[in-house]
Biopython code that builds the backbone (N, CA, C, O; Angstrom):
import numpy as np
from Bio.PDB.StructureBuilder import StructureBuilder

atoms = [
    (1, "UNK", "N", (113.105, 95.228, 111.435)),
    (1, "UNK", "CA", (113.478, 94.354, 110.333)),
    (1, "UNK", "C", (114.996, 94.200, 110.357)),
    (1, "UNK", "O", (115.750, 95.164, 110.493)),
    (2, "UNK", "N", (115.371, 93.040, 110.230)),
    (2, "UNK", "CA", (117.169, 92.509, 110.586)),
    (2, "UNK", "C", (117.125, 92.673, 109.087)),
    (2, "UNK", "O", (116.245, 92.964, 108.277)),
    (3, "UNK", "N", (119.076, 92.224, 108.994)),
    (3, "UNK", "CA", (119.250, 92.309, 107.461)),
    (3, "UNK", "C", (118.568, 91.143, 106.287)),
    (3, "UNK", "O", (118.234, 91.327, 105.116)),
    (4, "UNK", "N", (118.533, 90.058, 107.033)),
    (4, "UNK", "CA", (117.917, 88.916, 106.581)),
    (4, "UNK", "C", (116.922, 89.177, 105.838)),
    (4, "UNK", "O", (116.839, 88.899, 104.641)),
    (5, "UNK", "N", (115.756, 89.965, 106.792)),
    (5, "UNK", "CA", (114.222, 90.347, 105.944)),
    (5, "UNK", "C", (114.482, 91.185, 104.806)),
    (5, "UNK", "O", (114.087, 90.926, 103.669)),
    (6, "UNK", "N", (115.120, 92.141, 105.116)),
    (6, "UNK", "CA", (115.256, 93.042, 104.392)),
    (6, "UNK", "C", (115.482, 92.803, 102.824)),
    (6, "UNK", "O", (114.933, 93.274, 101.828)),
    (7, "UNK", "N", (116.854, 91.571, 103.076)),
    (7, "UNK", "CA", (117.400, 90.537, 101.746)),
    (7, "UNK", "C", (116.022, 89.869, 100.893)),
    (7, "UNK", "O", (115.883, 89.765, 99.675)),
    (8, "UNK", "N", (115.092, 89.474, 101.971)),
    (8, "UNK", "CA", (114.378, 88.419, 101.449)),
    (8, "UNK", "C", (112.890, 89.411, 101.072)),
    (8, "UNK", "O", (112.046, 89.071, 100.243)),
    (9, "UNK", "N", (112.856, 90.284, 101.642)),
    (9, "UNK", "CA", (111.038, 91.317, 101.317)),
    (9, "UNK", "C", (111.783, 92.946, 100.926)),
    (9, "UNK", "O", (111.029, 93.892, 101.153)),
    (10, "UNK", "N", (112.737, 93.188, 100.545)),
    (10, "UNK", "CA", (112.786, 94.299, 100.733)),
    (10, "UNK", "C", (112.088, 95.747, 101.307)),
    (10, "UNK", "O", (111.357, 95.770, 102.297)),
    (11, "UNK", "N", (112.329, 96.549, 100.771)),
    (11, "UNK", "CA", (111.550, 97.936, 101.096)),
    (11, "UNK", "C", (109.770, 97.405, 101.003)),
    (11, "UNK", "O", (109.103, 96.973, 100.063)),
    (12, "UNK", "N", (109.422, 97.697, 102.530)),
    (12, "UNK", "CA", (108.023, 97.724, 102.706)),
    (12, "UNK", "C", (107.595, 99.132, 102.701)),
    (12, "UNK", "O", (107.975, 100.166, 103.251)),
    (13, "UNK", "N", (106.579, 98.762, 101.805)),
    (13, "UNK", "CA", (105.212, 99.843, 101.814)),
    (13, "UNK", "C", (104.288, 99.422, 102.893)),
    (13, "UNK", "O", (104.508, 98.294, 103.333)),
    (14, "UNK", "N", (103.512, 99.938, 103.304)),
    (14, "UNK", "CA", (102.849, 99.947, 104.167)),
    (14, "UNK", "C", (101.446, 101.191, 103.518)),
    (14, "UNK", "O", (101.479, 102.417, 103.627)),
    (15, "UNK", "N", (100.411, 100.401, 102.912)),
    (15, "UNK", "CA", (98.867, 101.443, 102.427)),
    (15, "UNK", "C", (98.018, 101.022, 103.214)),
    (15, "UNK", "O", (97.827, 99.893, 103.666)),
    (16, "UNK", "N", (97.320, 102.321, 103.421)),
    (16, "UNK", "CA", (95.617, 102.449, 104.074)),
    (16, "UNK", "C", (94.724, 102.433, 102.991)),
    (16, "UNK", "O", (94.637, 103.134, 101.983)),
    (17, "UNK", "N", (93.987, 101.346, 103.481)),
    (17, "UNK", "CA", (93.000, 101.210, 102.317)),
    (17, "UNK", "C", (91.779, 101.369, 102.538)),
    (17, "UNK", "O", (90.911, 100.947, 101.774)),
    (18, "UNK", "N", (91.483, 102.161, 103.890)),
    (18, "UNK", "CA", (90.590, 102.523, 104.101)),
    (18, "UNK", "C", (89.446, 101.933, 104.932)),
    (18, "UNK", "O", (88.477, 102.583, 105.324)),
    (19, "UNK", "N", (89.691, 100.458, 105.189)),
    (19, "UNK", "CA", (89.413, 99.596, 105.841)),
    (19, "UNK", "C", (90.510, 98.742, 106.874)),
    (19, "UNK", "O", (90.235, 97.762, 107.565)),
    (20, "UNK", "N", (91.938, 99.492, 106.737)),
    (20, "UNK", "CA", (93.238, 98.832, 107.256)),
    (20, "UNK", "C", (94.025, 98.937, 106.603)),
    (20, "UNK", "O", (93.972, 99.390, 105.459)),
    (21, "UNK", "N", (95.253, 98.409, 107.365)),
    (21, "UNK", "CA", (96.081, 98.515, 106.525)),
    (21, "UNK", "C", (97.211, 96.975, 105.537)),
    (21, "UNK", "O", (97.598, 95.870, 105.915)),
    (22, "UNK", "N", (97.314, 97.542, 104.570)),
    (22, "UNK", "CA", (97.944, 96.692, 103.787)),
    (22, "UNK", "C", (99.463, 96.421, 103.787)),
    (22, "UNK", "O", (100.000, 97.401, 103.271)),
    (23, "UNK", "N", (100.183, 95.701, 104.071)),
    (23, "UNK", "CA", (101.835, 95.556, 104.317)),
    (23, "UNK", "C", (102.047, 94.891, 102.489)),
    (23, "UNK", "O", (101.734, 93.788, 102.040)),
    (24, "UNK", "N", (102.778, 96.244, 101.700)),
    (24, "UNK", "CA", (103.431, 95.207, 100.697)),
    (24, "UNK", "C", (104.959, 95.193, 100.536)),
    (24, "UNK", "O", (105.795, 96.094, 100.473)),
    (25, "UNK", "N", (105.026, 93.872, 100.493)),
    (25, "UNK", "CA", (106.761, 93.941, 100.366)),
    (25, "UNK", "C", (107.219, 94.061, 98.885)),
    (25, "UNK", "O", (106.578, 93.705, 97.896)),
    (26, "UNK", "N", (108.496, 94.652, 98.925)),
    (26, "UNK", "CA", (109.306, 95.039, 97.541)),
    (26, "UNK", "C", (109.346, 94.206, 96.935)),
    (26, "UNK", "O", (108.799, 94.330, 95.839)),
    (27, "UNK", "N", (109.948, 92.982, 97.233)),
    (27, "UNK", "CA", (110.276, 92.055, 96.594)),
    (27, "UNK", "C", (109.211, 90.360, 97.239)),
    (27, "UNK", "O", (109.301, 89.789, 98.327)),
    (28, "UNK", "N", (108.389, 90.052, 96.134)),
    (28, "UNK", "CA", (107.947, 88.734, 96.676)),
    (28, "UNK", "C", (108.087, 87.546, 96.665)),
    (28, "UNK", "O", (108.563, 87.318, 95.553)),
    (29, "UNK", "N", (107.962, 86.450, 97.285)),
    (29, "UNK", "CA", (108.525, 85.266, 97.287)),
    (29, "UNK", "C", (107.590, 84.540, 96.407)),
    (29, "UNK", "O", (106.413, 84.527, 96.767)),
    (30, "UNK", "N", (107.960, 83.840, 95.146)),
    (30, "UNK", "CA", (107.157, 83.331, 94.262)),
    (30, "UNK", "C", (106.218, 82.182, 95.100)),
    (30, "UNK", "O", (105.127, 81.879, 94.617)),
    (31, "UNK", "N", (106.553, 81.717, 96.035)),
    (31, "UNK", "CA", (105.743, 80.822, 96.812)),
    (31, "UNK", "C", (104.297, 81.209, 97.209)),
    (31, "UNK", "O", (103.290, 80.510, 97.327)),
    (32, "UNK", "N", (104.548, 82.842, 97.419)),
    (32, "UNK", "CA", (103.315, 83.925, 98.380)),
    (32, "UNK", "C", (103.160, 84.507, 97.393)),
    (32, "UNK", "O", (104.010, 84.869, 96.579)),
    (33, "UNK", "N", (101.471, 84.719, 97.379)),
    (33, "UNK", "CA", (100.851, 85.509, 96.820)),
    (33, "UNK", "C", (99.709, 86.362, 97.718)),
    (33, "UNK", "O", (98.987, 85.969, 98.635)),
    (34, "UNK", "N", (99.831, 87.662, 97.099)),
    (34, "UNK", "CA", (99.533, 88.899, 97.934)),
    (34, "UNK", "C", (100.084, 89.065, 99.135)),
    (34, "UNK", "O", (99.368, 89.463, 100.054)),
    (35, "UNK", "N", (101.616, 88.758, 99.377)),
    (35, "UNK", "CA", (102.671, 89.572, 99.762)),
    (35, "UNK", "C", (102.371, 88.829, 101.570)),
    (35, "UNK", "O", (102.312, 87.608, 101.713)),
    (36, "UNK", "N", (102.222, 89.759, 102.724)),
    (36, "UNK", "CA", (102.180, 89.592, 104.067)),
    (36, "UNK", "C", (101.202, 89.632, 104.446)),
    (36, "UNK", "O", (101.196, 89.759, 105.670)),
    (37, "UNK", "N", (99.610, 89.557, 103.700)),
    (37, "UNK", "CA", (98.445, 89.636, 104.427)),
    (37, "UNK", "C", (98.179, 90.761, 105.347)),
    (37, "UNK", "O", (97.493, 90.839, 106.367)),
    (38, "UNK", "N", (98.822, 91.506, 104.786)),
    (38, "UNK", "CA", (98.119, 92.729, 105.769)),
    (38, "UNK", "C", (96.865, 92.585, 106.554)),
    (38, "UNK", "O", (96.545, 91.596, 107.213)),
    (39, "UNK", "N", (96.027, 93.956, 106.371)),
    (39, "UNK", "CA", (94.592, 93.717, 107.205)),
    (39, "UNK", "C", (95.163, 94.627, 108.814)),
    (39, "UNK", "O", (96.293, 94.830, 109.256)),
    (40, "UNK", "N", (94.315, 94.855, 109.135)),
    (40, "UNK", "CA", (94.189, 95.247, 110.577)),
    (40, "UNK", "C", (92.850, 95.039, 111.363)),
    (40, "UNK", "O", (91.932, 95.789, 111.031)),
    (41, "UNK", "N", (92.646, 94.278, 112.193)),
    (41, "UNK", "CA", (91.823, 93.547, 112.226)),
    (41, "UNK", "C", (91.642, 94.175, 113.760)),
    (41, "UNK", "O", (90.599, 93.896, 114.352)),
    (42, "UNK", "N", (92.783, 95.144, 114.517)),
    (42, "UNK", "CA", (92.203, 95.608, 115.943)),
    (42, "UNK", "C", (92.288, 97.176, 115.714)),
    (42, "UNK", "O", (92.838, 97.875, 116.565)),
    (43, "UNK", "N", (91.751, 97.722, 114.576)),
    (43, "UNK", "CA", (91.960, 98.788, 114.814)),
    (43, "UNK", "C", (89.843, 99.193, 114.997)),
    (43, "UNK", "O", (88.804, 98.617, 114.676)),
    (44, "UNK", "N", (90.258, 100.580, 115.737)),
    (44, "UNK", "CA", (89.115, 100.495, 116.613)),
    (44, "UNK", "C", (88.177, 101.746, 115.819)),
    (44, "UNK", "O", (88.616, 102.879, 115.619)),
    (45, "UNK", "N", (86.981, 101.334, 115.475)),
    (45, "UNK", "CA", (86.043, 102.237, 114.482)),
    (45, "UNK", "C", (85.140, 102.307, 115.502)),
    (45, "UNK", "O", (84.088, 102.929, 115.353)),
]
sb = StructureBuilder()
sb.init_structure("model")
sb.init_model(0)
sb.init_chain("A")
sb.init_seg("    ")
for serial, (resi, resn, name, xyz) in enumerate(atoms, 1):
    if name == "N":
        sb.init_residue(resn, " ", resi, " ")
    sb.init_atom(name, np.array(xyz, "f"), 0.0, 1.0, " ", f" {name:<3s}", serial, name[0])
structure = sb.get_structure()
């Protein structure tokens, strides 16, 4: 993450939800809702 992102999503969390994982950013852009779409979609069960 450059300084740019950082400015614009701040401090990421990163949760397992038990099905994958979820990316939430600190700060969200009123445009986006529910943040970066997390999901993990190649992880291998």
């Amino acid at each position: 993450m450059d300084k740019e992102e950082y400015e614009k999503f701040g401090d990421i969390t990163i949760e397992d939800t038990g099905f994958g994982f979820k990316i939430v950013p600190g700060k969200l852009d009123n445009n986006e809702s529910g943040g970066c779409g997390g999901g993990c979609s190649g992880c291998g069960h």
